[in-house]
Rosetta silent file (secondary structure, phi, psi, omega in degrees, C-alpha in Angstrom):
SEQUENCE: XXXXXXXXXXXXXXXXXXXXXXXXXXXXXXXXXXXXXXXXXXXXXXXXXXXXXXXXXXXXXXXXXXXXXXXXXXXXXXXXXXXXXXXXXXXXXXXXXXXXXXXXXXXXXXXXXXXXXXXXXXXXXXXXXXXXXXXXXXXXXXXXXXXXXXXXXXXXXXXXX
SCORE:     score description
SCORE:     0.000 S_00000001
   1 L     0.000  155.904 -154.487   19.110   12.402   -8.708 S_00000001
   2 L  -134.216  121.466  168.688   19.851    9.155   -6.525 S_00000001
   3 L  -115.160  150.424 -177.202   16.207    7.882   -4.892 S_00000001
   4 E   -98.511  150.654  157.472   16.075    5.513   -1.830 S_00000001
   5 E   -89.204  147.278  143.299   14.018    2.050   -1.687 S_00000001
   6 L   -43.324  137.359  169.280   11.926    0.970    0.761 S_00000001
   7 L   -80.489  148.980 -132.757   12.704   -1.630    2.960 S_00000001
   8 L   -75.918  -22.047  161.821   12.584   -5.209    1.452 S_00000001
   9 H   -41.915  -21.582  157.838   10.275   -6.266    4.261 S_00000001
  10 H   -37.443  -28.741 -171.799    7.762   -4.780    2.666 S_00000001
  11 H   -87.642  -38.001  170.425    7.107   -7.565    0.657 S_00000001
  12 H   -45.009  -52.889  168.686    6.548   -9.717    3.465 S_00000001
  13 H   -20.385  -60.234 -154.794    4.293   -7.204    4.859 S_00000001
  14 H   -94.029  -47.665 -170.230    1.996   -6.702    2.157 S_00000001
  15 H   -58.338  -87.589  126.785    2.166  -10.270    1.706 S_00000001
  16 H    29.821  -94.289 -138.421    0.297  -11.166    5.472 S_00000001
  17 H   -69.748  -62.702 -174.390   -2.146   -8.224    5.200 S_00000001
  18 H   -46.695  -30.765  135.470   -3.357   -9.446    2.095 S_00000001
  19 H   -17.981 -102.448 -129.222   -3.461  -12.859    3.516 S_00000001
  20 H   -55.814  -50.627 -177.952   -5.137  -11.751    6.245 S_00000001
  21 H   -55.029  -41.568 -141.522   -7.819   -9.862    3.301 S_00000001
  22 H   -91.296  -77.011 -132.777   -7.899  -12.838    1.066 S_00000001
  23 H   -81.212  -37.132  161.812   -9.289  -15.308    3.727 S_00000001
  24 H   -35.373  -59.159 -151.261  -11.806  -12.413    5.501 S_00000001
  25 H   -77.871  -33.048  176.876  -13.089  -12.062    2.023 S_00000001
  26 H   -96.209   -7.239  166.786  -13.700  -15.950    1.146 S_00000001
  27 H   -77.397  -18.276  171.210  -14.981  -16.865    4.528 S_00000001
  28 H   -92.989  -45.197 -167.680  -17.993  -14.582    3.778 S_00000001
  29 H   -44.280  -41.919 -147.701  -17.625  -15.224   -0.343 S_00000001
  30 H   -95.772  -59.731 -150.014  -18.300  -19.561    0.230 S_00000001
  31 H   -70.497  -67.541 -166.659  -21.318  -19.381    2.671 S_00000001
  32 H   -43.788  -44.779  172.802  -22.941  -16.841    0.747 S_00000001
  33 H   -77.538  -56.773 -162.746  -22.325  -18.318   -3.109 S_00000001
  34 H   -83.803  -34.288 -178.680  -22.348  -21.868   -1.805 S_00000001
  35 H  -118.893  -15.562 -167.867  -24.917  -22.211    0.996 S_00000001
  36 H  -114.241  -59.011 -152.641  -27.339  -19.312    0.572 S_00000001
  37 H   -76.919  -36.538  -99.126  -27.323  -18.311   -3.980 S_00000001
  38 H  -106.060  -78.492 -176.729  -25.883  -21.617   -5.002 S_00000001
  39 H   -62.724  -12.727  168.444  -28.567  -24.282   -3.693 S_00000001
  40 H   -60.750  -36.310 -171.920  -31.413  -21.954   -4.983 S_00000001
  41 L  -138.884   44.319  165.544  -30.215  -21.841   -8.323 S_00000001
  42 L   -97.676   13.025  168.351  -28.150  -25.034   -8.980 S_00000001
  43 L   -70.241  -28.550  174.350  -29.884  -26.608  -11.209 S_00000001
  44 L   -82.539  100.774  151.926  -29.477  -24.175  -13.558 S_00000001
  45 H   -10.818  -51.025 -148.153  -26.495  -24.792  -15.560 S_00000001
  46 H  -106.582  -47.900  173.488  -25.416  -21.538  -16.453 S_00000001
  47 H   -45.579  -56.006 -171.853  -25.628  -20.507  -12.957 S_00000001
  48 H   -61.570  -84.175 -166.567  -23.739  -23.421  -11.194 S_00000001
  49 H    -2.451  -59.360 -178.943  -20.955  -22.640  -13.968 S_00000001
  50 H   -68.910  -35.908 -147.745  -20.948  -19.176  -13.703 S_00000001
  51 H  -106.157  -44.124 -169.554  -20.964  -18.736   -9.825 S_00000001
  52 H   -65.869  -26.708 -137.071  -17.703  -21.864   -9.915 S_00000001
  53 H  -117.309   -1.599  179.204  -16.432  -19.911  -12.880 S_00000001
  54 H  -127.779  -22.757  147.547  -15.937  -16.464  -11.099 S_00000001
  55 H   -84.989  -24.195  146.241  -14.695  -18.044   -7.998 S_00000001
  56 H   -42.439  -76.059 -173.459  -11.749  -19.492   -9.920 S_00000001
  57 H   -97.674   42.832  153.386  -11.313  -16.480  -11.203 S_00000001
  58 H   -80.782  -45.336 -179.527  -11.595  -14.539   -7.668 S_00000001
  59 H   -63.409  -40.235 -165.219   -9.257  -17.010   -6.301 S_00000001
  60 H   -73.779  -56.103 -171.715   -6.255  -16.462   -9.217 S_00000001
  61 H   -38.767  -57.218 -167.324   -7.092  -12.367   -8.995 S_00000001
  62 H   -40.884  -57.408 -159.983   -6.703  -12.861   -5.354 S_00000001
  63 H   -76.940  -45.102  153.046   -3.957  -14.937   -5.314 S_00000001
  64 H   -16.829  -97.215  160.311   -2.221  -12.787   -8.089 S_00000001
  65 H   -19.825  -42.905  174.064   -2.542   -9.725   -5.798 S_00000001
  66 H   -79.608  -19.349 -171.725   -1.554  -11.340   -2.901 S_00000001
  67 H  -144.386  -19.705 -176.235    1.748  -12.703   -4.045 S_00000001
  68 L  -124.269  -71.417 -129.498    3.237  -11.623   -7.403 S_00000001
  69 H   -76.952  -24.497  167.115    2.118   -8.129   -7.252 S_00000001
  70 H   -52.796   -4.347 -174.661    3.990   -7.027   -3.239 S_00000001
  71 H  -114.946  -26.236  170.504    6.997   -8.056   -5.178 S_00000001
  72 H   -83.690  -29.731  166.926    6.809   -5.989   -7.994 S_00000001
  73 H   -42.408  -79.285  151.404    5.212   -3.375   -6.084 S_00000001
  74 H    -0.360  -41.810 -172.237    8.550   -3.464   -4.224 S_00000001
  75 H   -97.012  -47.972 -167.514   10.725   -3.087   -7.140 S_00000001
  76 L  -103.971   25.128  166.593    8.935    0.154   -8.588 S_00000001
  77 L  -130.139  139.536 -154.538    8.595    1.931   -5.695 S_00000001
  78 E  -160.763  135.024  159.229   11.485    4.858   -4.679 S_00000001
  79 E  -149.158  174.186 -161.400   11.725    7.941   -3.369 S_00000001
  80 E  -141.241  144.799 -179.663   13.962   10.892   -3.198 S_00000001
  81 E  -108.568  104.094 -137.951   14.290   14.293   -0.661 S_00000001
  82 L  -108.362  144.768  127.996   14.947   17.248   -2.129 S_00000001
  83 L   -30.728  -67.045 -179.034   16.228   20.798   -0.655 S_00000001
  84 L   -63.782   -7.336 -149.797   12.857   21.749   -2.370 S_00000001
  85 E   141.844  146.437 -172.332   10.702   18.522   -2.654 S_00000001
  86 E  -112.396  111.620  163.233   10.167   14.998   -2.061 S_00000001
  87 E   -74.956  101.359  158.197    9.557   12.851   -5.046 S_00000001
  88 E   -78.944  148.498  167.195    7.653    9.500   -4.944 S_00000001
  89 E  -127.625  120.856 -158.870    7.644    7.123   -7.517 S_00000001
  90 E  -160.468  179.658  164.270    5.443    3.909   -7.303 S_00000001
  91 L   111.639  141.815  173.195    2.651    1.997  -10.021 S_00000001
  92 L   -88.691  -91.105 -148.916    2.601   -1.351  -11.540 S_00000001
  93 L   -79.125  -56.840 -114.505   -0.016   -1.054  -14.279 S_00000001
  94 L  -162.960   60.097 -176.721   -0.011    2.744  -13.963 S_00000001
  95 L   -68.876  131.359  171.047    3.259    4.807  -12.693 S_00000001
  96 E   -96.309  139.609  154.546    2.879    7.544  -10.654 S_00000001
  97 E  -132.836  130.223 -175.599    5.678   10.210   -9.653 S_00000001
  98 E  -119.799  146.163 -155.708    4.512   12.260   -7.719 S_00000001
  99 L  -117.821  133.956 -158.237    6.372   15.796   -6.657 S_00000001
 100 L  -154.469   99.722  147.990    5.581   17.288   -2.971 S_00000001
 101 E   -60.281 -177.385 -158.047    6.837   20.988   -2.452 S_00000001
 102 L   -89.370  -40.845 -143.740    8.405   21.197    1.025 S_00000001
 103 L   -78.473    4.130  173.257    6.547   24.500    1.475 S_00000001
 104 L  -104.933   28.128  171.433    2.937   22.696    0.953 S_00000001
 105 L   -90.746  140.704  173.780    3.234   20.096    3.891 S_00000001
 106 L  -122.056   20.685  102.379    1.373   21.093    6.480 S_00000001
 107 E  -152.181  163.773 -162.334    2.264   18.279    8.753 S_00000001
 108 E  -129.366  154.701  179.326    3.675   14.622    8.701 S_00000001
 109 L  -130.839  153.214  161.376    2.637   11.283   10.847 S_00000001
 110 L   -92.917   57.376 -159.936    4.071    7.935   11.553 S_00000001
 111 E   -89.773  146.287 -172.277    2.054    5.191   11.562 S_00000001
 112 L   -97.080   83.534  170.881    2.520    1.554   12.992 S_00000001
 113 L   -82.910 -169.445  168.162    0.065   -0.806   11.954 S_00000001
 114 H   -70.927  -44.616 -167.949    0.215   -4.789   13.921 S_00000001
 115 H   -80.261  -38.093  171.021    1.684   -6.803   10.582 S_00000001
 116 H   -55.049  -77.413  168.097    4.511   -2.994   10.554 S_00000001
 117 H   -19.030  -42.882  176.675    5.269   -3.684   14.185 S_00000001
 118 H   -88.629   -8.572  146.602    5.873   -6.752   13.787 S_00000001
 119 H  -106.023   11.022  141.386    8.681   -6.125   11.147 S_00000001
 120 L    87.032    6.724  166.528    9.593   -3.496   12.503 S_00000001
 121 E   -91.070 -175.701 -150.326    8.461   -0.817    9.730 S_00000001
 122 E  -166.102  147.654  163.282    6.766    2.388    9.811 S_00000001
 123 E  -133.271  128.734  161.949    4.766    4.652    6.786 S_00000001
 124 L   -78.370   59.740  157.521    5.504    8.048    6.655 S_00000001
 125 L   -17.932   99.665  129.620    2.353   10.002    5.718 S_00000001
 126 E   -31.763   87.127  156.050    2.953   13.526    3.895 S_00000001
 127 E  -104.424  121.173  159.008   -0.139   15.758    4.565 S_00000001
 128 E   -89.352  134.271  169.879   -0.885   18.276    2.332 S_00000001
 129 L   -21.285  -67.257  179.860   -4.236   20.907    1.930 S_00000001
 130 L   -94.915    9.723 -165.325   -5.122   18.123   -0.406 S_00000001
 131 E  -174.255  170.662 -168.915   -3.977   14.833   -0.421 S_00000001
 132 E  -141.214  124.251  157.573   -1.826   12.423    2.207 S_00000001
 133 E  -105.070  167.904  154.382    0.980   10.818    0.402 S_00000001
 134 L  -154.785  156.957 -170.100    2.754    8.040    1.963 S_00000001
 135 L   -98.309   69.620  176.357    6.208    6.897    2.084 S_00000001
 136 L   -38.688  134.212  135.958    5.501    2.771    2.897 S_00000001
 137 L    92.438   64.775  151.599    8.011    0.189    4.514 S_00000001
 138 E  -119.460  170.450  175.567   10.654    2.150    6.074 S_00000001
 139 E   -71.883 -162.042  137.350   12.195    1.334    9.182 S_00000001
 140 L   -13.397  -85.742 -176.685   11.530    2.952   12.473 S_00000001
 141 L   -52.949  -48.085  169.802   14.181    4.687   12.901 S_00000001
 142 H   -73.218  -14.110  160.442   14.203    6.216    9.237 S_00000001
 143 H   -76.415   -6.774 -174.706   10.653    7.507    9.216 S_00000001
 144 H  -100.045  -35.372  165.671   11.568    9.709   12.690 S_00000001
 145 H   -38.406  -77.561 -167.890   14.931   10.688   10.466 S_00000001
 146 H   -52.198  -20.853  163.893   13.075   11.611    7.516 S_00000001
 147 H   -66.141  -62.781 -165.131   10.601   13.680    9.968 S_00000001
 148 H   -52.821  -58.753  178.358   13.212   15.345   11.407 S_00000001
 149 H   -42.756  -59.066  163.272   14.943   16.183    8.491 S_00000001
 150 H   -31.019  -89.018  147.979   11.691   17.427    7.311 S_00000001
 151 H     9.239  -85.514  174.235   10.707   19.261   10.134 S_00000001
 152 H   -52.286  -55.175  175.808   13.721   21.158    9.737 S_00000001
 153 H   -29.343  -54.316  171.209   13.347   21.758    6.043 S_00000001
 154 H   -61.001  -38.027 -167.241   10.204   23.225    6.587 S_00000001
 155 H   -96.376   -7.875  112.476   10.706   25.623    9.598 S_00000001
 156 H     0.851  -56.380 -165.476   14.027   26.679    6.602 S_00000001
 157 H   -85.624  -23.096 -177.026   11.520   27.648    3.871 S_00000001
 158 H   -64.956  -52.332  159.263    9.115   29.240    6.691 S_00000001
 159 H   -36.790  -80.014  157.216   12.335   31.635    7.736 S_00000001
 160 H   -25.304  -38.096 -173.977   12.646   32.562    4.416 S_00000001
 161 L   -98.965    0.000    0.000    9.566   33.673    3.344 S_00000001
């Protein structure tokens, strides 16, 4: 069975919005630890240590996350289109494959976010009675292919039955 990648933009992508996360998240993290818990209770050793000693490591976790993991993320994630089913495959720490019959989609979206737009990608959302997969980082053009293609596939197995 031959699975497609995502496109490598993706890394970029991922890279940005996580950016974007990381510095949201430490402009409220410093005032709060630093100007409001920090002078109450920096006299205390264990405190001052402790509160410096968990934003180090919030900063590496961050920084981790932000930069080495969109590129491995990148590397393990593939998928494949089936007569029958759409496979995903994705997971660092934890691989998932995940199996989609055709005949339990009940309908698919396209979504655009501002950092996708601006490279020019697209995630295909799978919705199912239970669960939304999505197919990350493709271009444009190939998420309205892979709809179509769908689309048809689907009004195929509806004929049938």
């Amino acid at each position: 069975m031959e699975y497609s990648r995502i496109q490598k933009n993706a890394v970029k992508a991922w890279m940005i919005g996580r950016t974007i996360s990381l510095v949201i998240f430490f402009a409220i993290y410093y005032p709060v630890v630093y100007k409001l818990i920090m002078p109450n209770f920096g006299s205390i050793f264990e405190v001052k240590y402790g509160l410096n000693g968990l934003t180090i490591l919030l900063a590496f976790c961050f920084l981790m996350n932000t930069f080495i993991m969109p590129v491995i993320q990148y590397k393990e994630w593939k998928y494949s289109i089936q007569e029958d089913r759409i496979e995903l495959i994705h997971g660092v720490l934890v691989r998932n494959k995940v199996i989609i019959p055709i005949s339990r989609i009940q309908y698919i979206e396209i979504e655009q976010g501002p950092i996708y737009q601006s490279f020019h990608l697209a995630s295909l959302n799978i919705n199912t009675a239970s669960d939304v997969h999505e197919i990350p980082a493709l271009t444009l053009e190939e998420a309205n292919e892979i709809s179509q293609r769908l689309k048809a596939m689907i009004e195929m197995s509806e004929d049938i039955e």
